[in-house]
Every structure is written in C-alpha cells, then in structure tokens.
Backbone as JSON, one array per atom type, in Angstrom:
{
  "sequence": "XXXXXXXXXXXXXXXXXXXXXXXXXXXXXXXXXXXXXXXXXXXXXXXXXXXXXXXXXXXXXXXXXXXXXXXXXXXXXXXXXXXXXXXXXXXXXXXXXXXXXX",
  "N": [[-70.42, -23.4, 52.34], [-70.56, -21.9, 54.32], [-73.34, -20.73, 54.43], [-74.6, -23.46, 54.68], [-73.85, -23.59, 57.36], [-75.05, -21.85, 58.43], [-77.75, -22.26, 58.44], [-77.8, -25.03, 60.2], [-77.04, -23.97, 62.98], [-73.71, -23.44, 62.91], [-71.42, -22.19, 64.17], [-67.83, -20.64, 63.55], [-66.21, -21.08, 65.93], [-66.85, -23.69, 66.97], [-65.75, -25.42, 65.84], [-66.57, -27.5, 63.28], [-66.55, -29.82, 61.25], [-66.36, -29.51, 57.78], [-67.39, -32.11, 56.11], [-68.85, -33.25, 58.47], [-70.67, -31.21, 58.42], [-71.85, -31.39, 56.09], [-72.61, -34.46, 55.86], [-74.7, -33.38, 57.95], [-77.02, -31.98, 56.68], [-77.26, -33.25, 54.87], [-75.98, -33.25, 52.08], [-74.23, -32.8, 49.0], [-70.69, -33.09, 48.53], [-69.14, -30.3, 46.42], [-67.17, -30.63, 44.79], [-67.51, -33.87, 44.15], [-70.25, -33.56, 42.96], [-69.34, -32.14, 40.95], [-67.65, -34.0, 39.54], [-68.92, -36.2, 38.82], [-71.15, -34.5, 37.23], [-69.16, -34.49, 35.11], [-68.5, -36.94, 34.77], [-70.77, -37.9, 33.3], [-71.15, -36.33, 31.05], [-69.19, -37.6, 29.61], [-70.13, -40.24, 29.38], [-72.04, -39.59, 27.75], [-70.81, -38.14, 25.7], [-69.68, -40.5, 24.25], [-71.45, -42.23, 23.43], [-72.35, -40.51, 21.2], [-72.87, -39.93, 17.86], [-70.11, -41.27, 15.14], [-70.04, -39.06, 13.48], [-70.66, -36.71, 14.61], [-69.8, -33.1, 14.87], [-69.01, -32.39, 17.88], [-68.03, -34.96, 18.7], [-66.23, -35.38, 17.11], [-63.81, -32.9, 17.08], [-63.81, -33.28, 19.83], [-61.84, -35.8, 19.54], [-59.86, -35.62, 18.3], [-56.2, -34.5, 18.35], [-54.54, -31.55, 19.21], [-51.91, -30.02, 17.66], [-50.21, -28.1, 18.08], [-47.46, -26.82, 20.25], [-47.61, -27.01, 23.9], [-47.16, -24.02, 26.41], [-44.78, -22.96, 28.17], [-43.87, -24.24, 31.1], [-45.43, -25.52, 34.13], [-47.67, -28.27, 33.17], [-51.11, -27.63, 32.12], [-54.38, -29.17, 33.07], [-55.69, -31.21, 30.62], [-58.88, -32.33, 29.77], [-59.43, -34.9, 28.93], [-57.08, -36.1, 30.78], [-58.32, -35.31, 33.19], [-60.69, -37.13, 33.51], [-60.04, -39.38, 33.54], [-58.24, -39.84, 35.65], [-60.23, -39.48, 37.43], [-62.04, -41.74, 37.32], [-59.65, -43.3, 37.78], [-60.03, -42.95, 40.54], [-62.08, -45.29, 40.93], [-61.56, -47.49, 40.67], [-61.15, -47.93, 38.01], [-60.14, -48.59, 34.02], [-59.39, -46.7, 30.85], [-60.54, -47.38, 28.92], [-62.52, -49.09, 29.53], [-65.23, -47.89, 31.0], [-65.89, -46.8, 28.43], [-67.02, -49.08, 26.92], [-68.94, -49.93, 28.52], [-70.71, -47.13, 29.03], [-72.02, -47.39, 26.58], [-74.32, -48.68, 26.56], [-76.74, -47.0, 28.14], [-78.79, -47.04, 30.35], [-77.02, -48.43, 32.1]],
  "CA": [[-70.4, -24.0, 53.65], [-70.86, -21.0, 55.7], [-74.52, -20.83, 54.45], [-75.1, -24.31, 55.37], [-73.18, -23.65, 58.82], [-75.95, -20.89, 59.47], [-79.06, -23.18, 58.83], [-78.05, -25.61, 61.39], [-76.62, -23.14, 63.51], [-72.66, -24.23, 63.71], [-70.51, -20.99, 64.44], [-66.37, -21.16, 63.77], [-65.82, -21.17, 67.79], [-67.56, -25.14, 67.38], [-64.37, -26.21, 64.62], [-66.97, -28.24, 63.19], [-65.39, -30.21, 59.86], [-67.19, -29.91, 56.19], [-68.15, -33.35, 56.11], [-69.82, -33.19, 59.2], [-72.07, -30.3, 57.96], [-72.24, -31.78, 54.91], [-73.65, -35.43, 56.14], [-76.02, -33.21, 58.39], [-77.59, -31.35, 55.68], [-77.5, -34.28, 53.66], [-75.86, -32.11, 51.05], [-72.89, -33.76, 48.11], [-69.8, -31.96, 48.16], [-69.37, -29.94, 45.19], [-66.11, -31.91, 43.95], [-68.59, -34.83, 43.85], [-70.84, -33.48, 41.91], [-68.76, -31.63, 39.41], [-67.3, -35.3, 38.8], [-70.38, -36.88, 38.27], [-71.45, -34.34, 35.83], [-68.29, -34.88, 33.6], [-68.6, -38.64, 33.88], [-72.31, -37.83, 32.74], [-70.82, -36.05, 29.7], [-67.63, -38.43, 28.84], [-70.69, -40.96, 28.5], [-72.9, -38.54, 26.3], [-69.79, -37.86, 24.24], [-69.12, -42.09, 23.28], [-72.81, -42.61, 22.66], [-72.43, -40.05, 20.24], [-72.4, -41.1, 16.62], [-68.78, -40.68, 15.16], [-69.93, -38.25, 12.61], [-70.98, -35.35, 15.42], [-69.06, -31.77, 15.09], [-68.71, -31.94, 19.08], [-67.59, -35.59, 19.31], [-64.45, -35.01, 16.26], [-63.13, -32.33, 17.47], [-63.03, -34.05, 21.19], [-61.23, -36.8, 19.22], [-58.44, -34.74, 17.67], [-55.35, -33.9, 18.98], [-53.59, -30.26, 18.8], [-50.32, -30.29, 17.25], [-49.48, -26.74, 19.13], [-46.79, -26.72, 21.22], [-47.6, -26.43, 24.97], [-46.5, -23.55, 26.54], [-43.47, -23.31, 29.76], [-44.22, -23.92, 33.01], [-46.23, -26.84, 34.62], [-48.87, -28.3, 32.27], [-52.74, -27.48, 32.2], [-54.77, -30.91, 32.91], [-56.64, -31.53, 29.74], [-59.87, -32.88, 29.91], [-59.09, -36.53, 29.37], [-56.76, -36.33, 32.03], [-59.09, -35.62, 34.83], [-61.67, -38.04, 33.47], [-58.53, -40.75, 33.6], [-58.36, -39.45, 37.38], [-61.81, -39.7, 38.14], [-61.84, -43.35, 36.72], [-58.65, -44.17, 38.77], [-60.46, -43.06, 41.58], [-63.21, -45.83, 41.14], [-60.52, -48.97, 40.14], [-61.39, -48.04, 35.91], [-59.25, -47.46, 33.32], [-59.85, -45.61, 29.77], [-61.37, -48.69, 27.89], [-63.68, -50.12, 30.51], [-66.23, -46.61, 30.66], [-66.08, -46.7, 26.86], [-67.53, -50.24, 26.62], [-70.19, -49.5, 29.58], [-71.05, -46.42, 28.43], [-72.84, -47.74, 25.37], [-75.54, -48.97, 27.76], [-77.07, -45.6, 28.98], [-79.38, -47.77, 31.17], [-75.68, -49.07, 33.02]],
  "C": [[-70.9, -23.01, 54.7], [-72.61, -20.94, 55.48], [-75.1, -21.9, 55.13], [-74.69, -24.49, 57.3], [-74.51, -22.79, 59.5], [-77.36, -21.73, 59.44], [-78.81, -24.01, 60.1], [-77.31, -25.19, 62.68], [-75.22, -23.25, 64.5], [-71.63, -22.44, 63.53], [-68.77, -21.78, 64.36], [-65.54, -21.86, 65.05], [-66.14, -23.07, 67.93], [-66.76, -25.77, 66.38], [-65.17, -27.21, 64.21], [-66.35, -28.92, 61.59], [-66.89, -29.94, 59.18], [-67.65, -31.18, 56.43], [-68.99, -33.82, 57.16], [-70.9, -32.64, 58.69], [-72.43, -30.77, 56.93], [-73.45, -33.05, 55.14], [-75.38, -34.77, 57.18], [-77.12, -32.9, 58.04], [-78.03, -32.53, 54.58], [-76.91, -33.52, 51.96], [-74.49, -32.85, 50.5], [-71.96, -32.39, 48.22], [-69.88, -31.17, 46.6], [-68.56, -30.35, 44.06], [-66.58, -33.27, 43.54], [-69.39, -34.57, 42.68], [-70.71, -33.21, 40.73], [-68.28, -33.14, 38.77], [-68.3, -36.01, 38.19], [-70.8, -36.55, 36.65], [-70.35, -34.68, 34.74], [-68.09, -36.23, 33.39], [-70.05, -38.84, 33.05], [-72.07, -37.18, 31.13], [-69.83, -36.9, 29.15], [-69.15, -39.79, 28.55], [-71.53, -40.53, 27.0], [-71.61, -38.62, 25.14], [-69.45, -39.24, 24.16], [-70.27, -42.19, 23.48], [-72.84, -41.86, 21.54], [-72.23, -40.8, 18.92], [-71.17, -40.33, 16.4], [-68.71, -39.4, 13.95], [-70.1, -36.75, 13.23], [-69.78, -34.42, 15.16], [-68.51, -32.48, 16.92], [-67.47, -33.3, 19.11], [-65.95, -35.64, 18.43], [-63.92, -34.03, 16.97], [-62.82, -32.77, 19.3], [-61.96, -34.95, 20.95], [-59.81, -36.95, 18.78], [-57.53, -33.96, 18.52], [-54.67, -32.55, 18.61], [-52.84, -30.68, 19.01], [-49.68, -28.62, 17.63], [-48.54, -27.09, 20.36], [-47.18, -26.27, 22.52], [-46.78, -25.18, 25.73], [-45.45, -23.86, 27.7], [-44.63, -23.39, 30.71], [-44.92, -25.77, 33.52], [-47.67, -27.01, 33.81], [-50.11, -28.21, 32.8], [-53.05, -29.3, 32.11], [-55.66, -30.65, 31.57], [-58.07, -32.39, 30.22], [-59.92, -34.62, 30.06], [-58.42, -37.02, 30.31], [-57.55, -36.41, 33.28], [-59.99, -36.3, 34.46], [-60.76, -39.37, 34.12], [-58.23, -40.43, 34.62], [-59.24, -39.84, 37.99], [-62.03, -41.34, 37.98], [-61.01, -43.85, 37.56], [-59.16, -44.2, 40.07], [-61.4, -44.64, 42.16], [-62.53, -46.99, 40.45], [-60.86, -48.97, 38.45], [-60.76, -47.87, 35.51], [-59.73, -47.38, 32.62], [-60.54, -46.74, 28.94], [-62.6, -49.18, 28.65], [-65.05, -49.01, 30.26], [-66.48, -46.24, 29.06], [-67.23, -47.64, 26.39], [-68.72, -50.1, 27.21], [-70.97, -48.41, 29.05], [-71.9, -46.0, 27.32], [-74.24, -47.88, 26.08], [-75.93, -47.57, 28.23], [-77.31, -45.86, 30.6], [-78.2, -47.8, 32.91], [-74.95, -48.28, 33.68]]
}
C-alpha cells in the first residue's frame, strides 16, 4: 500500500482508506487474489483424474493427533470459507468444477 500511496501521491497526514487507493489504482486486494488462486487450484485438483499422486494424498485424512492449543485451519477449511463467502457449499464447486469453461 505504501508504494501505491506514493504513485498517486497520498501521504498518512490525508488518512486516506486502502480501498480507496486500491479502487484508484485499479489494483485487487491481495486477500482477493490469494482466494481466487486457491479456488483456481480446488478446481484443478477435482478435474484431476482419481488416480493422481497429488489428488490421493489431498483425499486422505491424517490419523495424527492434533497438537494443544487452538487449531491450524486446514486447507479444506478455508476453501469451505471462501465458498461460504459466495452462498456455496462443499458439493456445489465439485459439480461445477468439472466444466473448466464454468
């Protein structure tokens, strides 16, 4: 942000918000985009065929005990976030997904 603050020349003193600078620049947040790309891979990985190295071991659960404390999000979790964001749940992007095109 501060890079894009110095192209269109917004100094701290002008409390201008992120999403301002952002729409001025025309520029995607970067929480945007990181989502994107992993809905761009959760389709890659169910087009896969079911015999792939990458897509079994996505498929398989560890039987390791988590450790203490407050859990790590797993990967399917924040896809199953990103999805809730956009009214989906875990079956619907499966079915679609086949479609590249879609």
């Amino acid at each position: 942000m501060k890079y894009f603050k110095g192209i269109i020349g917004v100094t701290k003193r002008d409390r201008a918000r992120n999403e301002q600078i952002r729409t001025t620049v025309k520029v995607e947040s970067i929480k945007n985009t990181i989502e994107r790309q992993q809905l761009r891979w959760f389709g890659h990985l169910n087009r896969m065929g079911n015999n792939r190295q990458t897509k079994v071991i996505w498929e398989t659960r560890s039987s390791m005990k988590r450790p203490r404390g407050r859990p790590k999000k797993r990967w399917d979790e924040e896809i199953a976030e990103i999805l809730k964001k956009y009214n989906k749940s875990w079956q619907d992007p499966k079915t679609l997904t086949q479609d590249k095109k879609e």
